[in-house]
FIZALUM-503428 format. One record per residue: y, z negated, x of N, C-alpha, C in turn; residue in three letters. Coordinates in steps of 0.02 Angstrom, whole numbers, plus 50000, padded with zeros to 5 digits. Each point is the difference from the previous one (the first is absolute). Example, Ala and Ser with C-alpha at 12.3 -4.5 7.8 and 13.67 -1.06 7.14 Angstrom:
2
<rec <49716 49610 50660> <50059 50000 49955> <50060 50000 50045> "ala">;
<rec <50053 50036 49982> <50059 49997 50042> <50055 49963 49961> "ser">;
// end
This chain:
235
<rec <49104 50623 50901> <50049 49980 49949> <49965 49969 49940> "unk">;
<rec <49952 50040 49982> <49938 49954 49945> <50003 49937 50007> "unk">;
<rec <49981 49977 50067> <49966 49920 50023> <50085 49971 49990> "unk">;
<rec <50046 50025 50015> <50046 49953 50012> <50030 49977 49907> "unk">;
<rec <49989 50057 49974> <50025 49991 49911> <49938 49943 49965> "unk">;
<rec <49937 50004 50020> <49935 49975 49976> <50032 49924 50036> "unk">;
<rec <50016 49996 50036> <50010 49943 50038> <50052 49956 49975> "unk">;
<rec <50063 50045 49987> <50054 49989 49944> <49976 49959 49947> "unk">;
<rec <49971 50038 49967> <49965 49990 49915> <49954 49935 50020> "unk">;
<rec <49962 50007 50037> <49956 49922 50007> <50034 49964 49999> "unk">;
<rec <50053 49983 50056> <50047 49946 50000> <50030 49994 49935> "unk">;
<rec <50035 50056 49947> <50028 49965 49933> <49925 49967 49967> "unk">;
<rec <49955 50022 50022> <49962 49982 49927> <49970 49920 50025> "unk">;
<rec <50007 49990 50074> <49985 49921 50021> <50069 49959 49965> "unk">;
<rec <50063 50038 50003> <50045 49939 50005> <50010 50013 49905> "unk">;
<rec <49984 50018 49973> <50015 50000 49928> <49929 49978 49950> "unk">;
<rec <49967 50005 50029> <49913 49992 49983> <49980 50033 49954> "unk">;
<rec <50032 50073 49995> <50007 50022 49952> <49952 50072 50000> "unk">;
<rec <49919 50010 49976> <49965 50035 50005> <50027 50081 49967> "unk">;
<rec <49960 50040 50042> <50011 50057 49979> <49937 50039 49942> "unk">;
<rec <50053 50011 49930> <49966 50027 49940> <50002 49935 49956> "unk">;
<rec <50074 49971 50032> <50039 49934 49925> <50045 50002 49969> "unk">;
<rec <50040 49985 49961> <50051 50026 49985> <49989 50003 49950> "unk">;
<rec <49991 49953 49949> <49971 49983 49939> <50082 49985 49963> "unk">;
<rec <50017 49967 50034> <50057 49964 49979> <50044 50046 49973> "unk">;
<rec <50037 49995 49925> <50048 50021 49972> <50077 49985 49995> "unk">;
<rec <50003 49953 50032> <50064 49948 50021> <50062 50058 50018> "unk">;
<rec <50056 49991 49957> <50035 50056 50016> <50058 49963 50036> "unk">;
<rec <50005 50028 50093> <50043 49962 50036> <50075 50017 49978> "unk">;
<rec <50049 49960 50050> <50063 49998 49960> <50056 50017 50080> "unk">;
<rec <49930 49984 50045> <50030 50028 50080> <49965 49998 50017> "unk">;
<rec <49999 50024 50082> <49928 50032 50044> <50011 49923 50040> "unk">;
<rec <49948 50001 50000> <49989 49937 50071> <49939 50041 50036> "unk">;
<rec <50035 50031 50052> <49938 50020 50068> <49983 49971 50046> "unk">;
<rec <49912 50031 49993> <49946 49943 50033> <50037 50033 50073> "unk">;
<rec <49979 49954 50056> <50009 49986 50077> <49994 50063 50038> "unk">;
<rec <50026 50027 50013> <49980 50073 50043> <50020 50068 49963> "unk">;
<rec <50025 49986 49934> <50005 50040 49931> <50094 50030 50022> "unk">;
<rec <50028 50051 50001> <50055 50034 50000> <50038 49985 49912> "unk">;
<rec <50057 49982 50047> <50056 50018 49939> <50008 50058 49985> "unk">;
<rec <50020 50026 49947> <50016 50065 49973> <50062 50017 50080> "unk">;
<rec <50028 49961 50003> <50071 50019 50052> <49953 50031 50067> "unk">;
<rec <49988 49947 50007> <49947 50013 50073> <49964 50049 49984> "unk">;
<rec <49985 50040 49973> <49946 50044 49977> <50052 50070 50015> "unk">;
<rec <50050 50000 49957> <50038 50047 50010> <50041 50000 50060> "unk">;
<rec <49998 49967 50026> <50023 50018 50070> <49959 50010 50068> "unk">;
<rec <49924 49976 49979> <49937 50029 50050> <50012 50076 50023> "unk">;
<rec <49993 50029 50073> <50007 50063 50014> <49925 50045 49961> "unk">;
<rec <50029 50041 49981> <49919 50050 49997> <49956 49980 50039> "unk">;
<rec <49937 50028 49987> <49942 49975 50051> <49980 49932 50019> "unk">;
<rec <50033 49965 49965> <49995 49933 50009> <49952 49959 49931> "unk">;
<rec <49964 49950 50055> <49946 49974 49960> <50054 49929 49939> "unk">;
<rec <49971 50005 49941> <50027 49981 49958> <49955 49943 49961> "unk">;
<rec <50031 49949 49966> <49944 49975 49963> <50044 49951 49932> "unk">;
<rec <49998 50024 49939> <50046 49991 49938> <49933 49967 49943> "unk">;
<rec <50061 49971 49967> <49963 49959 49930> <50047 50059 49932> "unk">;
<rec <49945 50005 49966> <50047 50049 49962> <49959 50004 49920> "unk">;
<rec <50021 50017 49937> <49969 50004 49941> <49995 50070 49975> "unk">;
<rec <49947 50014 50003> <49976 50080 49954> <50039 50010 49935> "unk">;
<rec <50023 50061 50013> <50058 50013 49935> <49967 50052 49991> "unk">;
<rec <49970 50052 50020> <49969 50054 49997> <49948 50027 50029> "unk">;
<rec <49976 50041 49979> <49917 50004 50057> <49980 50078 49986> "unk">;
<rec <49982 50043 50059> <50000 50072 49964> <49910 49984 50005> "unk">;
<rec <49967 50061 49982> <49938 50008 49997> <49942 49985 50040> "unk">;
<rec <49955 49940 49995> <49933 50001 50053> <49971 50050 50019> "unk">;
<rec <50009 50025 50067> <49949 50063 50031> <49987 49992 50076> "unk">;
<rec <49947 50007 50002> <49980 50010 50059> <50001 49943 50040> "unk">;
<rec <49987 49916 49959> <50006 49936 50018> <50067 49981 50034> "unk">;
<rec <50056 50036 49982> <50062 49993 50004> <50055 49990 49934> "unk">;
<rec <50027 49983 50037> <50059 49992 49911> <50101 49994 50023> "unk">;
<rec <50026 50031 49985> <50073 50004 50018> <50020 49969 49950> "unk">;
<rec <50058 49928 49998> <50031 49961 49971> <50076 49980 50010> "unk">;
<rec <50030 49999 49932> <50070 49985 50021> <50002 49919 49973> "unk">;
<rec <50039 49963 50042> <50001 49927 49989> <50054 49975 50032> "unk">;
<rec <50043 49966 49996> <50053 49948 49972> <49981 49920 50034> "unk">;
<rec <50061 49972 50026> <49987 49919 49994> <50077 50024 49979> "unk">;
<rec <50022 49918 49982> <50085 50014 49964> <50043 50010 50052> "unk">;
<rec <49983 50037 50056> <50078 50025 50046> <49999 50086 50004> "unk">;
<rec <49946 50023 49999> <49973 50044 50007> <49924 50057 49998> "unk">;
<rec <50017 50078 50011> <49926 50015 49979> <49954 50023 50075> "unk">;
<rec <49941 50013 49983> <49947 50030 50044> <49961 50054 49994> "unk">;
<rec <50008 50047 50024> <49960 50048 49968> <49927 50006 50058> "unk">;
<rec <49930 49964 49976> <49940 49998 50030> <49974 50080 49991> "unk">;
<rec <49977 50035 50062> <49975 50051 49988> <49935 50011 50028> "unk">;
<rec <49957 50003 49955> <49901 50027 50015> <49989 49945 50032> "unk">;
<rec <50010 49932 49959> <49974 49938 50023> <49916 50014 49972> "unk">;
<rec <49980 49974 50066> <49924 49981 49986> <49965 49939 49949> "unk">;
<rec <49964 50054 49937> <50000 49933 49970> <49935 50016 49950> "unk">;
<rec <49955 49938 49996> <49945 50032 49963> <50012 49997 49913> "unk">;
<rec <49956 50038 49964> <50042 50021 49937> <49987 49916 49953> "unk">;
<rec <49966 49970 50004> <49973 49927 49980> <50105 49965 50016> "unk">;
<rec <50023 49990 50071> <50053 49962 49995> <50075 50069 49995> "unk">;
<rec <49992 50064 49987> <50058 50015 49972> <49990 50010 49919> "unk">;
<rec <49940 49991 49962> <50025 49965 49916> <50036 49939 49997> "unk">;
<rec <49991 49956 50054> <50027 49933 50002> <50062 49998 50007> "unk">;
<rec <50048 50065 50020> <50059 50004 50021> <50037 50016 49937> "unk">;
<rec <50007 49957 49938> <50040 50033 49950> <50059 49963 50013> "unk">;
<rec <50048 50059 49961> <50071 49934 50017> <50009 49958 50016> "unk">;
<rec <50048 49986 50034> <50011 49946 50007> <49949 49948 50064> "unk">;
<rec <49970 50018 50026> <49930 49984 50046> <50033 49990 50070> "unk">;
<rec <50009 49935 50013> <50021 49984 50080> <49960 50045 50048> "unk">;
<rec <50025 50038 50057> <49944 50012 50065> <50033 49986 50056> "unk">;
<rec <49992 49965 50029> <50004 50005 50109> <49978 50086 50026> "unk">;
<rec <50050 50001 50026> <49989 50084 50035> <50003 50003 50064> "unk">;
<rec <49962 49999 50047> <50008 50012 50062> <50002 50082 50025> "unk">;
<rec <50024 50020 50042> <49998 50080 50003> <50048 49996 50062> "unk">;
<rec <50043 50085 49996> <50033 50029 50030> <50065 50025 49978> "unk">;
<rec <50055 49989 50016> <50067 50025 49945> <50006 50093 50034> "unk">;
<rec <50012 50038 49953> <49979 50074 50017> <50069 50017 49928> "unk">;
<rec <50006 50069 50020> <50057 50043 49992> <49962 50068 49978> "unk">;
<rec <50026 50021 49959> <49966 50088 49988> <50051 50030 49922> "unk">;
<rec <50010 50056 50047> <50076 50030 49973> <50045 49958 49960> "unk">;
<rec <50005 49948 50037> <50062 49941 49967> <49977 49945 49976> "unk">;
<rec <49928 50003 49949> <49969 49942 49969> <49975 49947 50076> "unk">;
<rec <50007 49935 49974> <49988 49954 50041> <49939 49976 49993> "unk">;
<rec <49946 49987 50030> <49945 49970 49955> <49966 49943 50055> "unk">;
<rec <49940 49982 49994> <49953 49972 50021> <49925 50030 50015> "unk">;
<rec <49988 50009 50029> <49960 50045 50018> <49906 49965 50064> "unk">;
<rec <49961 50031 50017> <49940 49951 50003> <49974 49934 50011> "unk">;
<rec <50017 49974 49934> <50021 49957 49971> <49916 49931 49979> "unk">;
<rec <49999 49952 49997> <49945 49951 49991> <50050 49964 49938> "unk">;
<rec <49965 49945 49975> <50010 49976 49938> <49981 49951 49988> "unk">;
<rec <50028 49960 49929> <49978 49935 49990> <50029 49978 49941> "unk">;
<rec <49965 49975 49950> <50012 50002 49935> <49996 49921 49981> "unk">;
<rec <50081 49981 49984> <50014 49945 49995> <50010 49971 49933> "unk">;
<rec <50021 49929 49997> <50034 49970 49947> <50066 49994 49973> "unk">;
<rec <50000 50037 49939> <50073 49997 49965> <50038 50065 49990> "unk">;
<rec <50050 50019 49965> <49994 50053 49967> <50079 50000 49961> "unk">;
<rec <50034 50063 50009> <50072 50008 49995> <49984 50075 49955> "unk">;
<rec <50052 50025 49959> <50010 50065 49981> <50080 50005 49977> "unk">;
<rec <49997 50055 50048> <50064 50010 50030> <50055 50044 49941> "unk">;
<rec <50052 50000 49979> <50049 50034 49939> <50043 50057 50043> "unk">;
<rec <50015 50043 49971> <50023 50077 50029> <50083 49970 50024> "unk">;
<rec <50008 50015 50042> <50058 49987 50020> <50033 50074 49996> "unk">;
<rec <50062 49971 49978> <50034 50055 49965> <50072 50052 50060> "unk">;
<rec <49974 50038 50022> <50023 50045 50069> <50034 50056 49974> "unk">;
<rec <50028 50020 49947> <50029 50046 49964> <50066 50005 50052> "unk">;
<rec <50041 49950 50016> <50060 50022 50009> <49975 49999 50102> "unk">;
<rec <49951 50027 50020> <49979 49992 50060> <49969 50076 50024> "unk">;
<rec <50012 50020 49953> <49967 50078 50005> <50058 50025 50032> "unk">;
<rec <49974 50046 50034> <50039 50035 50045> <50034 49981 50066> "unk">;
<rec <49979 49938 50019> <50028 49938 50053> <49932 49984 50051> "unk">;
<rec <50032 49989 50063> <49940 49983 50036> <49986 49909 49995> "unk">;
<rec <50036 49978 49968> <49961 49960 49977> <49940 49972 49972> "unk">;
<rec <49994 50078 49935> <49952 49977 49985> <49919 50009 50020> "unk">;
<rec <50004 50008 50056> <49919 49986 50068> <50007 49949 50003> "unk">;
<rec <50052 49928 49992> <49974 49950 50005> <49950 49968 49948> "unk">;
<rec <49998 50019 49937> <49935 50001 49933> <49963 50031 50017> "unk">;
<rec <49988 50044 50050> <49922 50028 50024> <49973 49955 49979> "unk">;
<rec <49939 50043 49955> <49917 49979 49971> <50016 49929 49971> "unk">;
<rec <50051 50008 49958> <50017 49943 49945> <49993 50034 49927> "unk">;
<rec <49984 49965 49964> <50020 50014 49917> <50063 50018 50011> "unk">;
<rec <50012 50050 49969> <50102 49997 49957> <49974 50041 49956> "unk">;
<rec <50067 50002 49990> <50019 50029 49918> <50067 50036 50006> "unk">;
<rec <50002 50071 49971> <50057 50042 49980> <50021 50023 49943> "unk">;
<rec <50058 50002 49967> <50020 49999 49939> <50055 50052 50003> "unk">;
<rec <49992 50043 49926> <50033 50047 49987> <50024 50053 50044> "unk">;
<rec <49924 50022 49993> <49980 50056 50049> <50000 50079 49968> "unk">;
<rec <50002 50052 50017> <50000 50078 49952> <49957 50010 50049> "unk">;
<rec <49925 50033 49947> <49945 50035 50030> <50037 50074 50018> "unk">;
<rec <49981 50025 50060> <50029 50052 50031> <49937 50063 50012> "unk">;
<rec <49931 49991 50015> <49945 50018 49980> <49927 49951 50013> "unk">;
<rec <49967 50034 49990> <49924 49978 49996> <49969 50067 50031> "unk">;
<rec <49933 49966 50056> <49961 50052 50002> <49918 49971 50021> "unk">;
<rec <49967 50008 49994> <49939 50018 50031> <49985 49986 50053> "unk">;
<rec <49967 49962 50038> <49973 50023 50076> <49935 50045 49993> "unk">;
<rec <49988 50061 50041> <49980 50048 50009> <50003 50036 49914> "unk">;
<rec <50051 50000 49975> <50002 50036 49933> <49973 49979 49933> "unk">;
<rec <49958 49959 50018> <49950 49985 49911> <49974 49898 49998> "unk">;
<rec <50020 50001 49935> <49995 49926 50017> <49945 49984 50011> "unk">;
<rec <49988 49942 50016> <49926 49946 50034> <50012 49996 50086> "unk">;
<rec <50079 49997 50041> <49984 49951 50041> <50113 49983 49997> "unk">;
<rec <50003 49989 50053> <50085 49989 49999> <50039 50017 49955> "unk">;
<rec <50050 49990 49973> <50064 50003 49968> <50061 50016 50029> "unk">;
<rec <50046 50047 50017> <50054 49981 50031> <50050 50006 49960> "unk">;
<rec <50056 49943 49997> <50055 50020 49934> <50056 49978 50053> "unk">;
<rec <50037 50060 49972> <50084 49976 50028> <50052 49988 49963> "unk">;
<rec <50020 49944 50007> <50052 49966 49947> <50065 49987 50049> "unk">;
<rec <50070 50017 49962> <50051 49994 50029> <50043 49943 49966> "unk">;
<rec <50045 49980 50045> <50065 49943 49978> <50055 50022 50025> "unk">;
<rec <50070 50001 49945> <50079 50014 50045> <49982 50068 50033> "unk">;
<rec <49958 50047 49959> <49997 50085 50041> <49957 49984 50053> "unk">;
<rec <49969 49979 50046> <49944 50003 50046> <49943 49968 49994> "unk">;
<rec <49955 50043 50026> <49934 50013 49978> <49954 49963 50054> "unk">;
<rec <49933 49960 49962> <49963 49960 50049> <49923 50013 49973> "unk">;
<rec <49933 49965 50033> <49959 50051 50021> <49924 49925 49983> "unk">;
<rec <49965 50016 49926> <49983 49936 49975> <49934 50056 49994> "unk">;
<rec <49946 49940 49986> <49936 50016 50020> <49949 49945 49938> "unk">;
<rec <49941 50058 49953> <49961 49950 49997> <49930 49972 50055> "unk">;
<rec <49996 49975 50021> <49934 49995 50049> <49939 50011 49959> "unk">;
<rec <49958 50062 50011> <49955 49979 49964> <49922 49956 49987> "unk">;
<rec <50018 49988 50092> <49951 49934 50014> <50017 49936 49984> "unk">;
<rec <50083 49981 49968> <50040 49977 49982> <49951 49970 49943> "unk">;
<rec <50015 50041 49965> <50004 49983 49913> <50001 50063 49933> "unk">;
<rec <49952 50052 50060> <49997 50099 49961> <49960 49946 49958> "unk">;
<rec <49935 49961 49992> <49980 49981 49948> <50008 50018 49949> "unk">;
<rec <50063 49950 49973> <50011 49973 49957> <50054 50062 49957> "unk">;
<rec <49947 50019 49945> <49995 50069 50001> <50096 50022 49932> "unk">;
<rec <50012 49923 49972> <50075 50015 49963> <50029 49999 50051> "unk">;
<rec <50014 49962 50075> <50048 49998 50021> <49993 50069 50025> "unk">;
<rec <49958 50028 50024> <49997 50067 50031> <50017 50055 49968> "unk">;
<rec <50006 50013 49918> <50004 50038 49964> <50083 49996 49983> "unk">;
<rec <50016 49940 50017> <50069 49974 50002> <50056 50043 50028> "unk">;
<rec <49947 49985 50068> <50054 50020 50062> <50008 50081 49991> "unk">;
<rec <49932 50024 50025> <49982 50087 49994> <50040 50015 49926> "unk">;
<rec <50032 49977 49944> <50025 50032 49941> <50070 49979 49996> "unk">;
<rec <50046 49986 50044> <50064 49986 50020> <50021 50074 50005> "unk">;
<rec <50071 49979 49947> <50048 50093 50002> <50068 49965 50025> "unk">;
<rec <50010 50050 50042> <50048 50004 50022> <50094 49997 49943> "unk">;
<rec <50011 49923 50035> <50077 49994 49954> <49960 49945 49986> "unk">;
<rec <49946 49968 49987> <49993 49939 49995> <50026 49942 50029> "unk">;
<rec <50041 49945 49960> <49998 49961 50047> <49957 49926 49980> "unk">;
<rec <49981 49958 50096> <49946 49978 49979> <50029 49961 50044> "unk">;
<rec <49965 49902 49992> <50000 49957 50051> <49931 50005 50015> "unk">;
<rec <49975 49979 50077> <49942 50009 50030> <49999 49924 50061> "unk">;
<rec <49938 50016 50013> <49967 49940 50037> <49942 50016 50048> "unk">;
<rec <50015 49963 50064> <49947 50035 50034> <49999 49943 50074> "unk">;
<rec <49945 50024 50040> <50017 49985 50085> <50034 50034 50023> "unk">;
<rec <50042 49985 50042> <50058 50044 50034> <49948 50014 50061> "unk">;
<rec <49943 50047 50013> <49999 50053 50035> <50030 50027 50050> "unk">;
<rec <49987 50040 50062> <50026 50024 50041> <49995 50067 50028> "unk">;
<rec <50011 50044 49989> <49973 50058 50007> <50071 50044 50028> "unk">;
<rec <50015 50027 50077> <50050 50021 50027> <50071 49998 49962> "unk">;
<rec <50016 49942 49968> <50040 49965 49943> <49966 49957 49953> "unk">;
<rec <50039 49962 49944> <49955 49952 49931> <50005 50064 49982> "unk">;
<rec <49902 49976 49971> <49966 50039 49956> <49955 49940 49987> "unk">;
<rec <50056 49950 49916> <49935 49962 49976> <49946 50029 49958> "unk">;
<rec <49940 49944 50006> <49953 50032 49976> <49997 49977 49919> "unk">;
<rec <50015 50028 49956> <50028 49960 49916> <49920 49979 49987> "unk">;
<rec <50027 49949 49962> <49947 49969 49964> <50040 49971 49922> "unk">;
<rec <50049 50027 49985> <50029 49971 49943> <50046 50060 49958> "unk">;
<rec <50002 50050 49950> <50080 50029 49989> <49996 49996 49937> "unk">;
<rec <50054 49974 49971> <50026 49986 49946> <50072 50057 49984> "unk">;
<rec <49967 50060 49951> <50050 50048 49969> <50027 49976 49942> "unk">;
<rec <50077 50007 50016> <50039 49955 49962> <50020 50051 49940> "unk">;
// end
C-alpha cells in the first residue's frame, strides 16, 4: 500500500511540478482547483473505509510534533480532514502554519465515529486558505451535524453546565459540558491542541457553571460531536 500512495504522490508532483518542502506562496485562494488524481471533498466522503485516499487540503490546526509524527485538522472550502500521526520531519511541520496547502495521500479510517486519514505520505504545496467558523448552533442535537466533521464552527449562547480535569489536576485535557434549549453536549480542550497557550487554558479550566458563553472549535468525533474548542468567548 506504501508503493501504491508513493506512486500516487510522484505522479501529483510530475503533473504540478510542484516540489516537496514549497509552499512559500501566501496567495489567499477564493476556490479549490484540484491537481489531477486529487479527490473532491464529495468523493472523499463517499470513499468506503479502508479505502486508499488522496486530498488537497489547508492546515487550520496542527496538534503537537512527537515522535516524527504530527496530527492535523485541515479544510479545502467544501470540507474537513482530520490527518492522524502523519509522518513528518519536525523541519516541514514548522512549515505547516495556517493556512499551508498539503496533498495527502493515505487511507480513509473510522475510530469511535471520528473519520480520519490515516498512514498517510505528504506534500507541501502552493497557496494557502484560512478557513472562518461556521456557525452550527442551530445543528446541535441533529444528525446532521456529522456532516461539519473536522470543520471549524462556531456555537453561540451556550450555559456552562461543568468543567473538569482529565485525570483530576490540570496540565493535560479539559472536559466542559455546555447545554442549549435544556440538553447537554460534550466539548473538549485538546491539550496537544493548544494546552499551551497558557490564558486560553486558564480560561477554559476557570469556567462556573451558569455561564453563558459562545465557543469555537473542530467538530471532533468521539462516540458523538465532541469539538475540540479553540475559541470561548464569556459573554
Amino acid at each position: 500500500m506504501k508503493k501504491i500512495l508513493a506512486a500516487v504522490l510522484s505522479m501529483g508532483i510530475a503533473l504540478s511540478a510542484v516540489a516537496c518542502g514549497s509552499g512559500s506562496s501566501t496567495t489567499t485562494t477564493t476556490e479549490d482547483v484540484k491537481s489531477e488524481g486529487v479527490m473532491s471533498y464529495a468523493d472523499y466522503a463517499a470513499a468506503d473505509l479502508d479505502s486508499e485516499v488522496v486530498i488537497e487540503a489547508y492546515v487550520q490546526g496542527k496538534q503537537s510534533w512527537w515522535d516524527n509524527k504530527a496530527t492535523l485538522y485541515t479544510q479545502d472550502h467544501d470540507g474537513g480532514y482530520f490527518i492522524y500521526e502523519l509522518p513528518i520531519t519536525e523541519e516541514d511541520y514548522n512549515k505547516l502554519t495556517t493556512g499551508t496547502k498539503i496533498k495527502v495521500a493515505g487511507v480513509k479510517s473510522e475510530w469511535s465515529g471520528e473519520v480520519e486519514i490515516v498512514d498517510a505520505m505528504y506534500e507541501i504545496e502552493s497557496g494557502n486558505y484560512v478557513a472562518s467558523p461556521v456557525d452550527c448552533t442551530d445543528l446541535l442535537g441533529k444528525d446532521s451535524l456529522k456532516d461539519r466533521q473536522n470543520q471549524l464552527v462556531s456555537f453561540s449562547g451556550l450555559t456552562v453546565e461543568s468543567v473538569a480535569y482529565k485525570n483530576e489536576q490540570p496540565g493535560d485535557d479539559i472536559y466542559v459540558t455546555l447545554s442549549k434549549d435544556g440538553n447537554s453536549y460534550d466539548f473538549c480542550l485538546e491539550y496537544y491542541l493548544n494546552g499551551s497557550d497558557e490564558n486560553f487554558y486558564n480560561l477554559v479550566g476557570g469556567l462556573e457553571s451558569g455561564q453563558t458563553v459562545d465557543v469555537e472549535g473542530f467538530l471532533y468525533w468521539y462516540e458523538g460531536p465532541n469539538p475540540h474548542l479553540t475559541k470561548v468567548t464569556v459573554k
